[in-house]
C-alpha positions in Angstrom: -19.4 18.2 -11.0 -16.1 16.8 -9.5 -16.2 13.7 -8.2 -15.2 13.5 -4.1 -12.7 11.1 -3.5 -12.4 10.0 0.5 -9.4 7.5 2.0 -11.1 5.6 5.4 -10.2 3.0 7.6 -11.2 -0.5 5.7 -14.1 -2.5 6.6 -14.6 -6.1 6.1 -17.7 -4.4 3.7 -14.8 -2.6 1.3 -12.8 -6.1 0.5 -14.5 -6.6 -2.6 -13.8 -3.6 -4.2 -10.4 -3.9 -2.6 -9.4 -7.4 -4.1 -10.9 -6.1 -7.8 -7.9 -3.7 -7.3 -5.7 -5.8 -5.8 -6.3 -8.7 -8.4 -5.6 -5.9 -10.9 -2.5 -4.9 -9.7 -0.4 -7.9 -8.9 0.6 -10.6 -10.6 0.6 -12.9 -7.1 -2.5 -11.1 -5.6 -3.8 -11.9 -2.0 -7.1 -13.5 -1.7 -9.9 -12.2 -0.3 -9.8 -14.4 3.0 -6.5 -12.2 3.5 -7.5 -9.3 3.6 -10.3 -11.0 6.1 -7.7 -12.2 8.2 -6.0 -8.8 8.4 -9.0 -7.0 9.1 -10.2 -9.3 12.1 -7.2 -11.1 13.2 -3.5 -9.5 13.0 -3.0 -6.6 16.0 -0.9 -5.2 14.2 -2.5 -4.1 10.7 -3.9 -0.8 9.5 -5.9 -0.8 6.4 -6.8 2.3 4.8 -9.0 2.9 1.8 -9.6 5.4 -0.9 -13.2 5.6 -2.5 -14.4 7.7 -5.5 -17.8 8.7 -5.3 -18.1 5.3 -2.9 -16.4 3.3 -5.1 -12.9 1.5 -4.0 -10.1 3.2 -6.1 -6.8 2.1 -4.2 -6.4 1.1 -0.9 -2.7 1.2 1.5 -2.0 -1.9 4.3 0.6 -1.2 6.8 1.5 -3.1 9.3 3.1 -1.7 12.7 5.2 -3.6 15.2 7.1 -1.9 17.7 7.7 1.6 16.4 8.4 0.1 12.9 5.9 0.1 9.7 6.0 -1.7 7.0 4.2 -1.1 3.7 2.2 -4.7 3.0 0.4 -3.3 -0.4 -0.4 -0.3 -1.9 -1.9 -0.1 -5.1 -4.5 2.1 -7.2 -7.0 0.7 -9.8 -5.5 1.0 -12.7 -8.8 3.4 -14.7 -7.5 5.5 -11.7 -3.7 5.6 -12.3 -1.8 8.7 -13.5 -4.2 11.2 -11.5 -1.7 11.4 -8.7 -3.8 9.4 -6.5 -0.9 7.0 -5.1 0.9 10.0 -4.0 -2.0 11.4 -1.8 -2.5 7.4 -0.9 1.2 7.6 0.2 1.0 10.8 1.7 -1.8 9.5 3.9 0.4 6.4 4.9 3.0 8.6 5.6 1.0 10.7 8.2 -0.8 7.7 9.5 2.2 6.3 10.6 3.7 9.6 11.8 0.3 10.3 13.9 0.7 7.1 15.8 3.9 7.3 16.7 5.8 4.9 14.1 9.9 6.0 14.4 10.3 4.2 10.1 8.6 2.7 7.2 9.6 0.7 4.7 8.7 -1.4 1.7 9.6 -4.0 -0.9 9.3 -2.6 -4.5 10.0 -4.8 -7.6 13.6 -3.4 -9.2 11.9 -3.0 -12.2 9.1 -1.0 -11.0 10.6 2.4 -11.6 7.6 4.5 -11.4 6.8 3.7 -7.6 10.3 3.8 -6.6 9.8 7.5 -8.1 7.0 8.0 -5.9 8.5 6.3 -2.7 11.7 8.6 -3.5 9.1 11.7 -3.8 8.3 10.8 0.0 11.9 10.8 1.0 11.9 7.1 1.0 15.8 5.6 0.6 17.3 2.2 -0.7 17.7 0.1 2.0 18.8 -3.6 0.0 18.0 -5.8 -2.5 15.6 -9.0 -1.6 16.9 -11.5 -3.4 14.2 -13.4 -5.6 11.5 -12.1 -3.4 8.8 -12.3 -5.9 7.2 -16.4 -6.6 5.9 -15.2 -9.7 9.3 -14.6 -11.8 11.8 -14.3 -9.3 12.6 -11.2 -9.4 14.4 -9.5 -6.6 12.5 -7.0 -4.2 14.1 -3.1 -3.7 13.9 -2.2 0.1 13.3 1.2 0.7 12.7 2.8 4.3 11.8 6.2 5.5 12.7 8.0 9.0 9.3 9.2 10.2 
């Protein structure tokens, strides 16, 4: 039987399974209290997460200020990787952001990350700049990328 897989709003209830991904994922991952803070305190979030058989998969945050989104974290659990399940993730974003009247998105990628910049480039997303030693963990410097919605 094929398993259903469902992307929702996030709930204060979903940030456990959200932060196993997260913590996963990144090498400088937020802390659960963030995503708390998100959920319940910053106007201008919109979390979004995807569940296999009821289990948290990936999740997308996005925040939205004045026509303009920005990607905060998107990110699969990595048992889950390679089924094109960041694309639909992405995909979902995409429409989100399109549905409630966002004019752009955008994102930081790391420059070496080559496989999401393949899927942001998939979505139409372009290079926007380089972030100069954006990321704490190594210094690495962040790829912009934006997309006209």
């Amino acid at each position: 039987m094929e398993s259903m897989i469902d992307i929702t709003k996030m709930t204060v209830h979903d940030i456990e399974g959200v932060h196993e991904v997260e913590m996963l994922s990144f090498a400088t991952p937020w802390t659960k209290d963030a995503f708390y803070y998100e959920l319940t305190n910053n106007p201008y979030a919109h979390y979004f997460v995807m569940k296999e058989d009821n289990r948290v998969i990936g999740y997308c945050g996005i925040w939205v200020v004045m026509g303009e989104a920005q990607i905060t974290n998107i990110a699969i659990h990595p048992s889950c990787r390679g089924r094109k399940l960041g694309d639909i993730l992405m995909g979902n974003a995409i429409q989100y952001c399109r549905m409630i009247g966002a004019i752009s998105l955008s994102l930081e990628v790391r420059v070496s990350n080559i496989v999401a910049q393949n899927l942001y480039r998939k979505h139409g997303f372009q290079n926007g700049g380089i972030r100069k030693k954006y990321y704490v963990d190594n210094s690495e410097d962040a790829l912009v990328m934006w997309v006209s919605l």
